[in-house]
C-alpha positions in Angstrom: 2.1 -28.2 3.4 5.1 -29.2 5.4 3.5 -32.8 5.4 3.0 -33.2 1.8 6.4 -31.6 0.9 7.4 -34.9 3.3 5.2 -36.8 1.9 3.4 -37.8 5.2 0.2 -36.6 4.3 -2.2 -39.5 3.9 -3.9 -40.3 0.9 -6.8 -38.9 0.7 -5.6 -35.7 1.6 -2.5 -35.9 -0.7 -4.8 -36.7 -3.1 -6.9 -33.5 -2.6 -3.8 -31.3 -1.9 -2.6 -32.9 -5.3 -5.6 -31.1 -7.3 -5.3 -28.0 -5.6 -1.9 -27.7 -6.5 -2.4 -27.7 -10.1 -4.5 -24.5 -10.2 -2.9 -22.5 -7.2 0.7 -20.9 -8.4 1.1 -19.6 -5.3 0.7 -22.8 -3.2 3.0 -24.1 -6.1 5.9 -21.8 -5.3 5.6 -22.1 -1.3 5.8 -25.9 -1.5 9.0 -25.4 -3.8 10.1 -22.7 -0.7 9.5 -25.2 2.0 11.6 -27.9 -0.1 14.1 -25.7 -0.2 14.3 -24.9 3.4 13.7 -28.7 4.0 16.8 -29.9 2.0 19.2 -26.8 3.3 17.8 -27.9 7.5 19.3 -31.2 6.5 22.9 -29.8 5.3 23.2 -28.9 8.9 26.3 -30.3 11.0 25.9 -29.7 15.1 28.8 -27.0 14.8 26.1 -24.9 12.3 24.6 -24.7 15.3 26.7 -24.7 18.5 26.1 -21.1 19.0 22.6 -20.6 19.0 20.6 -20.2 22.7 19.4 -23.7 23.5 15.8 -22.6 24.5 15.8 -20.8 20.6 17.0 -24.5 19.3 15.0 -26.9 21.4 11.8 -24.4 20.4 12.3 -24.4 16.5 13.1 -28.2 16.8 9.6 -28.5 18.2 8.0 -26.5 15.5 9.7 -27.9 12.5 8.7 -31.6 14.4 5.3 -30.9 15.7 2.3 -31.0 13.2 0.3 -27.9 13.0 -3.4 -27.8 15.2 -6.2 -26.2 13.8 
């Protein structure tokens, strides 16, 4: 999901998460969530987040960066 709310999902699978989409509400109203959460992350200034641990940072970097395995 975090790749099609990007839009770096490649086509075929776009295509397919596309379809799904219009018969799932509930995918619906995550994607709308993770948009939300996308466009807030990007408000950020470094003084947002000055105080938090560096190993807490550097680890949610890698998680909002790194695609998911399965």
């Amino acid at each position: 999901m975090p790749l099609y709310g990007a839009v770096f999902l490649p086509e075929p699978g776009a295509l397919g998460f596309d379809q799904h989409l219009e018969g799932c509400p509930g995918c619906r109203a995550a994607l709308a969530l993770w948009r939300s959460v996308a466009g807030l992350a990007g408000l950020l200034i470094a003084a947002d987040v000055a105080g938090v641990d560096p190993y807490v940072r550097e680890r949610f970097l890698a998680v909002l960066a790194a695609p998911r395995q399965r």
